[in-house]
C-alpha positions in Angstrom: -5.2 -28.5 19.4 -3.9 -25.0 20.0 -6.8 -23.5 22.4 -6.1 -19.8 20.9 -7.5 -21.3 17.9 -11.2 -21.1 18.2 -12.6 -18.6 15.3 -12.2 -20.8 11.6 -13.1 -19.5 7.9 -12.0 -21.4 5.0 -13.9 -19.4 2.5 -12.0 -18.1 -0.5 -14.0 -14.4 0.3 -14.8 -13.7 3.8 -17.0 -10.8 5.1 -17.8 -9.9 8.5 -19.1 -6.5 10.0 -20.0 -5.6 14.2 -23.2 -4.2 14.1 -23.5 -2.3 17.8 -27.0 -0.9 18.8 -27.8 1.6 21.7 -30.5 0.9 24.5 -33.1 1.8 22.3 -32.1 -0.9 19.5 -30.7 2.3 17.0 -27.4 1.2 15.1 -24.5 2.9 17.0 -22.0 5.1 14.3 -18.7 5.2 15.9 -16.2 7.7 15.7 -12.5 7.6 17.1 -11.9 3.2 17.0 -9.6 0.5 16.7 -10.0 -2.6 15.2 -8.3 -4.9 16.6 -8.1 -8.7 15.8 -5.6 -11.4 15.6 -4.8 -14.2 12.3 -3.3 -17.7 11.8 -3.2 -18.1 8.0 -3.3 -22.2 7.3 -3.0 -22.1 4.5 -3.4 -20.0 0.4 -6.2 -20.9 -1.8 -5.6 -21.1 -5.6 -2.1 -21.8 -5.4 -0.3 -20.7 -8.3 -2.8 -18.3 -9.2 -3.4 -16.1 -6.2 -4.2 -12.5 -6.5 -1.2 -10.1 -5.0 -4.5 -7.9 -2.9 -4.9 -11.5 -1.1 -4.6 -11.5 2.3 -5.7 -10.5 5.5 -7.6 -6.6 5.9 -9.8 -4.5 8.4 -12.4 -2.2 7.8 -12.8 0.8 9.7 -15.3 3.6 9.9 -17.3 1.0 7.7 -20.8 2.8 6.2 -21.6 0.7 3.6 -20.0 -2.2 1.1 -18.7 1.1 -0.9 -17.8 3.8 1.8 -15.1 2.3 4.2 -11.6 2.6 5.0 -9.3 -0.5 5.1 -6.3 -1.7 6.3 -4.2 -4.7 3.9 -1.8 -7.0 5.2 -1.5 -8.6 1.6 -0.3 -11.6 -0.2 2.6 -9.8 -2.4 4.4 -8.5 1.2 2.5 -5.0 0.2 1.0 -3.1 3.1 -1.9 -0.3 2.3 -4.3 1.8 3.6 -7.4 2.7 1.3 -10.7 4.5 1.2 -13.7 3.2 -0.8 -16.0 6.1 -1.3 -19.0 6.0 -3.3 -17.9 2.3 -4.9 -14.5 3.6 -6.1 -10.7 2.6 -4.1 -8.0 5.1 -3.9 -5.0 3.9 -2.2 -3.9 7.0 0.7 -0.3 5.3 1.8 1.7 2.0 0.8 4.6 0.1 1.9 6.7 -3.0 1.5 6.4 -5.2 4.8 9.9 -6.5 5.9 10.9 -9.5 7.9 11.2 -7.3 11.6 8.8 -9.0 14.8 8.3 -12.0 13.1 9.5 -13.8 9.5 6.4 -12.2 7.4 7.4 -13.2 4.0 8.7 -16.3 3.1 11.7 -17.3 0.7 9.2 -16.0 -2.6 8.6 -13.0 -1.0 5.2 -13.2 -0.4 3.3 -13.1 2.9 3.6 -16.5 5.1 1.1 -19.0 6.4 1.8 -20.8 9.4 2.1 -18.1 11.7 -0.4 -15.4 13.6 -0.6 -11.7 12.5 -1.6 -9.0 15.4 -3.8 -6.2 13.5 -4.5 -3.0 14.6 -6.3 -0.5 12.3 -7.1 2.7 14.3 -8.9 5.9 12.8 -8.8 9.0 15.2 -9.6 12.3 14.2 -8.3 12.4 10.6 -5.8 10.2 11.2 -5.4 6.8 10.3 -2.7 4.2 11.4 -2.1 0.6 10.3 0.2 -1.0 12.8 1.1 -5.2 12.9 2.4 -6.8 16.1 2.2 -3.7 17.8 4.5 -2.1 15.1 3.3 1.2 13.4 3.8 0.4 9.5 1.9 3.3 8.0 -0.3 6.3 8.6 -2.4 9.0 6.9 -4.8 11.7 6.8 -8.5 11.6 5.2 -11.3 13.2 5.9 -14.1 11.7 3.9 -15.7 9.1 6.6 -16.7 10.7 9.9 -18.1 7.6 11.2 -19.2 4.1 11.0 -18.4 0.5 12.2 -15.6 -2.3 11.8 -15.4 -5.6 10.1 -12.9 -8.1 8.9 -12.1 -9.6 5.6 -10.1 -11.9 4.3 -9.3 -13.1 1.1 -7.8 -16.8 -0.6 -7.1 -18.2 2.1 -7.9 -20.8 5.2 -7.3 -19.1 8.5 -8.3 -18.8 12.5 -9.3 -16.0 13.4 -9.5 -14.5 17.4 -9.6 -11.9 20.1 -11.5 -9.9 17.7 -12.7 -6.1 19.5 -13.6 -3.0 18.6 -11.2 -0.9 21.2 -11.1 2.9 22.6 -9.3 4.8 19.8 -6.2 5.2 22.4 -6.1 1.4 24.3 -3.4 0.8 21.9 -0.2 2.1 22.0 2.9 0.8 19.3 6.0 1.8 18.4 6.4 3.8 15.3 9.3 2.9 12.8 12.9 4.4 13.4 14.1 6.1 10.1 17.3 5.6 9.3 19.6 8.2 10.1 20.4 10.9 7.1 24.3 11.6 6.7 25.1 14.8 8.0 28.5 15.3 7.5 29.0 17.3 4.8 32.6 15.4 4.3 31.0 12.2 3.3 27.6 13.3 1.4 25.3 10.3 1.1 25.4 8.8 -2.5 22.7 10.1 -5.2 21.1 7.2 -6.7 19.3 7.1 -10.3 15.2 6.1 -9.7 14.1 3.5 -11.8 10.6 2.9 -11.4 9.6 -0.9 -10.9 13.0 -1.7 -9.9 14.7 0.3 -7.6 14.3 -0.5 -4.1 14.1 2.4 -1.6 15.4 3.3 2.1 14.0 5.9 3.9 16.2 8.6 4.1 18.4 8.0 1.3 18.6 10.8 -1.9 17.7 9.3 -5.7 17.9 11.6 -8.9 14.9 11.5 -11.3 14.3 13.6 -14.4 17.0 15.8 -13.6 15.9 16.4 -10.1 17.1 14.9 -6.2 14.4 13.4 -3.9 14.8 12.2 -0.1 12.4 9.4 0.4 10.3 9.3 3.5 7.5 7.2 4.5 8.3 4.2 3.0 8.2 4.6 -0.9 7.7 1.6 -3.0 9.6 1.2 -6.3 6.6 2.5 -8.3 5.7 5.5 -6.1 7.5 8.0 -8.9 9.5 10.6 -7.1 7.5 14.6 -7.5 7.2 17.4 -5.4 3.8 16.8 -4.5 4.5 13.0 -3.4 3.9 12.2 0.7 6.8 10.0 0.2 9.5 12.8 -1.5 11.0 16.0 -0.2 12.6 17.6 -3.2 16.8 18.4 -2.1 19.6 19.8 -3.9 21.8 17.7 -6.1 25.1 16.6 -4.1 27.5 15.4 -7.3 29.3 12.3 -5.7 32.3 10.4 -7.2 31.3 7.4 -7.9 34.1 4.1 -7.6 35.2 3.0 -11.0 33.4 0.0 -12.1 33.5 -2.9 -14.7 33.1 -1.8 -18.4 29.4 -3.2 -19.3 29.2 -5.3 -22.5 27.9 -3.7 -25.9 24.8 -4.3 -26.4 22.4 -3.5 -29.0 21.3 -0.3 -29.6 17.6 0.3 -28.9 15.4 2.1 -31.8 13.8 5.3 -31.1 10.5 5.2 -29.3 7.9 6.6 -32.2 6.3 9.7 -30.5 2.6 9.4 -29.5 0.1 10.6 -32.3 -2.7 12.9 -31.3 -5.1 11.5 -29.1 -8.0 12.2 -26.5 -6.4 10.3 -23.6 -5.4 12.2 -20.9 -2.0 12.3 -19.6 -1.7 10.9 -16.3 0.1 12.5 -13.6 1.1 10.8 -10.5 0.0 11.8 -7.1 -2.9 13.9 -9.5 -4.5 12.1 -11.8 -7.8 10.7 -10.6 -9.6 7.9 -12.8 -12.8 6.0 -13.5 -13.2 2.2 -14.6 -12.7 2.4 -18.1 -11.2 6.0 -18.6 -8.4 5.8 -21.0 -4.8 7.6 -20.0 -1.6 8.2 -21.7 1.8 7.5 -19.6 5.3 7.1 -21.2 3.8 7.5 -24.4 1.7 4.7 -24.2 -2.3 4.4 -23.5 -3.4 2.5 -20.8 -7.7 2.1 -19.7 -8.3 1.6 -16.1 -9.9 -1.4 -14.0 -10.0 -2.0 -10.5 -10.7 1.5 -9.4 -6.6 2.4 -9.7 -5.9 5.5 -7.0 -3.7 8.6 -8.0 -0.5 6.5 -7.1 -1.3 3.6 -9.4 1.1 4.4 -11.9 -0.1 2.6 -15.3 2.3 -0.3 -16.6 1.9 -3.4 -18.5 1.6 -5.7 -15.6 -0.4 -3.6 -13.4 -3.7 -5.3 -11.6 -4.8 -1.8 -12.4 -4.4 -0.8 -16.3 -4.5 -2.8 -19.4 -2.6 -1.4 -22.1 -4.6 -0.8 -25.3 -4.8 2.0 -28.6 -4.6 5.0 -28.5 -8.2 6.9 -29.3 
């Protein structure tokens, strides 16, 4: 048997915290930490039905069950930083985790078992950074925890767990992602493309056109993080009009019938990057109504599939 292999949970829901106490026997609220611990995921529970927030996360600056901040390495190959303050989530940065140090995601697309996973969740300052293998993958200011502890949880899965510690907030030192580089020369402009949210993939770096106006995306947007002005992941640039190659005439198809405008209602339009929301507050988006669950952040944009909204009538 592999000897690193000495910490084992095969709980579907996995909780631990560190609870440190001073000379005196006082609980100890740390600061500036790292939490630092390495996984070896078996095996998914539920197969078939497994929840995309699955996965493997580390709590930092943890006060209570609903005041913490938490790193996700998660089933659907989605990686997040969150706060939980006062019971409710809002998600503070997201990415999509790529096959780089190792093979994380298999042929599906969704995180791997078989292998070990290096996490580092560090919160200095105001600063939070989520790195994997000793690879930065995202980080963010928040101010609302000052202090606290660290823990581990795990979710739908069997798994080893080791070398667990709770480090100096600068024993760790990784290696932030390389952007891309951005075209400079002003003979060949780098090509606009159109935003499509849910389906268009983005590289940092790159300019896309949405609502009439040009974004460069930085910090890893995801295909649902809608392009604004007030968006971490957009800088708002000028329009470069490119040719674009000639290409295939698409087939007719049938024509789509006018979308019925939305009839008076109390919802609230939601805004992205600005809209905050309760369980069970009802929004409008696209013209459609949507009530929240799962404590959705202000980058939660509603849809019909989303973990976060169910769609339902107007009021």
């Amino acid at each position: 048997m592999d000897s690193s292999k000495l910490g084992w949970t095969d709980d579907k829901v996995f909780r631990v915290v560190a609870i440190g106490k001073d000379s005196n026997g006082s609980e100890i609220k740390y600061t500036d930490q790292t939490n630092q611990y390495r996984a070896y995921i078996k095996t998914w529970k539920n197969s078939g039905s497994i929840p995309a927030w699955s996965g493997l996360h580390a709590f930092a600056r943890y006060q209570t069950s609903d005041d913490l901040y938490v790193g996700s390495i998660r089933y659907d190959g989605n990686v997040t930083i969150k706060v939980k303050y006062q019971g409710a989530y809002t998600t503070l940065a997201q990415t999509k985790l790529t096959n780089g140090v190792k093979n994380y995601l298999n042929t599906q697309g969704k995180l791997a078992a078989g292998q070990w996973y290096d996490i580092h969740f560090s919160v200095v300052g105001n600063k939070l950074t989520l790195a994997l293998d000793g690879v930065e993958l995202l980080s963010v200011n928040n101010d609302l925890l000052t202090e606290g502890t660290i823990g581990i949880r795990t979710d739908n899965l069997s798994a080893y767990l080791d070398d667990w510690q709770l480090l100096p907030s600068d024993s760790i030192v990784v290696d932030p992602p390389t952007d891309p580089e951005i075209p400079t020369d002003p003979e060949t402009p780098a090509q606009v493309v159109e935003f499509i949210p849910g389906k268009t993939k983005v590289i940092n770096g790159d300019i896309y056109s949405y609502d009439g106006q040009c974004y460069q995306a930085k910090n890893s947007p995801g295909s649902w993080e809608v392009p604004s002005n007030a968006s971490w992941f957009w800088t708002a640039v000028e329009c470069v009009d490119n040719p674009t190659p000639p290409t295939d005439p698409e087939l007719p198809t049938e024509p789509v019938p006018p979308t019925d405008p939305l009839p008076p209602t109390t919802a609230v339009e939601f805004i992205p990057g600005s809209t905050k929301v309760k369980n069970g507050d009802t929004v409008t988006y696209n013209n459609i109504c949507y009530q929240a669950k799962n404590s959705p952040g202000i980058w939660e944009t509603p849809s019909a599939n989303s973990w976060f909204w169910d769609v339902v009538t107007c009021p």
